[in-house]
C-alpha positions as CSV (number, residue, x, y, z in Angstrom):
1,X,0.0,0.0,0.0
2,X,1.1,3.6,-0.8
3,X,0.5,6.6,1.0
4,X,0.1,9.4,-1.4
5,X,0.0,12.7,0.7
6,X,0.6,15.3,-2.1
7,X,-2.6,16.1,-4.0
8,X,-1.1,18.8,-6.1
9,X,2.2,20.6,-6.5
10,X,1.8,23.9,-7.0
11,X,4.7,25.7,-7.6
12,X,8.6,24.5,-7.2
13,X,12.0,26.0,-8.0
14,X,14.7,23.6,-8.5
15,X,17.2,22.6,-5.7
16,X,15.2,25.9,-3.5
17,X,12.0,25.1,-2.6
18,X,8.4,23.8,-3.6
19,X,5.4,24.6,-2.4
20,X,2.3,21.6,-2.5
21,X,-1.2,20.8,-1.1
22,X,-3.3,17.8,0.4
23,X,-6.8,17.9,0.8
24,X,-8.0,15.6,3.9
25,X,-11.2,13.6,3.8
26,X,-13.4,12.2,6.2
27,X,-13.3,8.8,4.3
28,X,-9.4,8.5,4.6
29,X,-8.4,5.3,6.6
30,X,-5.5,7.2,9.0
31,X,-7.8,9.6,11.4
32,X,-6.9,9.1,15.0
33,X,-9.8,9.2,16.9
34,X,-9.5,10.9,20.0
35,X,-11.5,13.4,22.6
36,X,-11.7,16.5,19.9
37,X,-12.7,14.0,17.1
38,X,-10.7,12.6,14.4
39,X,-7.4,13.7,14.2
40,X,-4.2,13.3,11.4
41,X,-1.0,11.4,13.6
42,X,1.8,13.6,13.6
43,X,3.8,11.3,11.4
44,X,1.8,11.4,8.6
45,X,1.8,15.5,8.3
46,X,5.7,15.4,9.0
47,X,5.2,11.8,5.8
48,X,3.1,15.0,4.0
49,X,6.5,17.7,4.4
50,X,9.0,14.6,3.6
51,X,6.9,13.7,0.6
52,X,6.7,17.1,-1.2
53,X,10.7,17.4,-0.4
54,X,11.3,14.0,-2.5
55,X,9.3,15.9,-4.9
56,X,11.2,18.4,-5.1
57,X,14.3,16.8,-5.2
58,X,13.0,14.2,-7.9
59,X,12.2,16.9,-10.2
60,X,15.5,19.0,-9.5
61,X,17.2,16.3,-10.5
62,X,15.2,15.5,-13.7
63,X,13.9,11.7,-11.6
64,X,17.1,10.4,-11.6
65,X,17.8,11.1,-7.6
66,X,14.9,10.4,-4.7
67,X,15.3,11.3,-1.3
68,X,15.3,8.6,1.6
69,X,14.8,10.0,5.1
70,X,17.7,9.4,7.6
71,X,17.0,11.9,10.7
72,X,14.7,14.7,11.4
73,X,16.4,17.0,13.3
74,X,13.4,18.9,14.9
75,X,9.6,18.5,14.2
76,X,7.1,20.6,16.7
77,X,3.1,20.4,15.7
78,X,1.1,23.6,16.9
79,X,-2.1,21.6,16.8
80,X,-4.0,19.2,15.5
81,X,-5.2,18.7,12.0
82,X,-8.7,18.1,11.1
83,X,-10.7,15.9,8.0
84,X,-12.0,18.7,5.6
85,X,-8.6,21.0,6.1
86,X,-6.2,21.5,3.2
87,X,-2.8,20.9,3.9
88,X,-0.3,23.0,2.4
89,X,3.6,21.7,2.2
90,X,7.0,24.0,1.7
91,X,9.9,22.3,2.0
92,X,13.0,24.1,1.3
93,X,16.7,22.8,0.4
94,X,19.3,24.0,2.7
95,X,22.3,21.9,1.4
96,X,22.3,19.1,-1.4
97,X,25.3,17.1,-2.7
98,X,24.1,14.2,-5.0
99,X,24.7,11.5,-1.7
100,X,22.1,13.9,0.9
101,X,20.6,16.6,1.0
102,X,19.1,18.8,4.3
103,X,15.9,20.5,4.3
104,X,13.7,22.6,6.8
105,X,10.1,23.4,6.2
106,X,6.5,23.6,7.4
107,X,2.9,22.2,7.1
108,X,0.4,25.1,7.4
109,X,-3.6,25.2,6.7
110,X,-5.1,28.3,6.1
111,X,-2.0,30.3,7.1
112,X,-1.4,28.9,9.7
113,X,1.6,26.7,10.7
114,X,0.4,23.5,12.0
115,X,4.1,21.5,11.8
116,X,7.2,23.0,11.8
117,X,10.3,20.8,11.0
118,X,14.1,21.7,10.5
119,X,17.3,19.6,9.8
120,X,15.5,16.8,7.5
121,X,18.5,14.8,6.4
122,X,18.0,12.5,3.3
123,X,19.8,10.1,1.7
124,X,20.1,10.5,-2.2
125,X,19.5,7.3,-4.1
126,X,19.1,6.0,-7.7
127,X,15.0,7.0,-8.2
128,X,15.0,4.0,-10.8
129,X,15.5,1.6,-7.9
130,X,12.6,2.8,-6.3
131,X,9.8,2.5,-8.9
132,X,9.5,2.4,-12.9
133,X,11.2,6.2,-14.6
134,X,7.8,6.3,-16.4
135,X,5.5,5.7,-13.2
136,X,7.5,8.9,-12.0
137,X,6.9,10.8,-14.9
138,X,3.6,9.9,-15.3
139,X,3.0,10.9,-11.4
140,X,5.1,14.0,-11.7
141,X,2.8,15.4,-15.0
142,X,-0.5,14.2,-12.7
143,X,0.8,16.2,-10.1
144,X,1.3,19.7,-11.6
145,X,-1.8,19.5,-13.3
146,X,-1.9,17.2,-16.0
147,X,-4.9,15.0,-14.6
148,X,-5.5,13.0,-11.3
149,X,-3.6,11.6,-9.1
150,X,-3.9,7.6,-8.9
């Protein structure tokens, strides 16, 4: 099973930043249920940031490098996110060499920051021993705007 937590990427500069979105639903299968109702864990907004920074890197690097988390150097949540809220991703690259790359960013909805992370260390791998180069493409076209995501 694969967790795709990027509905959209919608705007990126290469080996700077990107900027990308996820829309919650009620119907997803992750909601923590818990006094204030359903809740998204912390992992899977910090999964969200990590996510849209592979993207980033993937399509700095024209697919040819993907990022593998090592270490998260600091993550803080503000508060909880709810179904219905859209998630909105920046990761920015602080350092990359083509073996790692470090990267800081933040999860906000509606303006306001809901995760805060800093000192995401990656390990830079071959992309094409992760999944099929035309999967990627065909994911990377889907997801600035060229049809839905499957």
């Amino acid at each position: 099973m694969r967790f795709h937590l990027i509905d959209r990427i919608e705007s990126w500069t290469p080996r700077e930043h990107i900027t990308a979105r996820k829309v919650t639903s009620v119907d997803e299968d992750y909601w923590q249920h818990t006094g204030g109702g359903p809740a998204m864990p912390f992992g899977l907004a910090l999964e969200a940031l990590c996510q849209s920074a592979t993207w980033l890197i993937m399509l700095s690097t024209d697919h040819r490098l993907r990022a593998a988390l090592l270490a998260v150097g600091e993550a803080t949540a503000s508060r909880a996110i709810r179904p219905g809220e859209v998630l909105r991703m920046e990761a920015r690259i602080e350092s990359m060499t083509d073996e790692a790359a470090i990267l800081d960013g933040t999860v906000t909805v509606d303006g306001e920051t809901v995760l805060d992370a800093s000192g995401i260390l990656c390990a830079l791998i071959d992309a094409e021993r992760l999944d099929d180069p035309a999967n990627t493409a065909r994911m990377a076209r889907q997801l600035q705007g060229g049809g839905p995501v499957g």
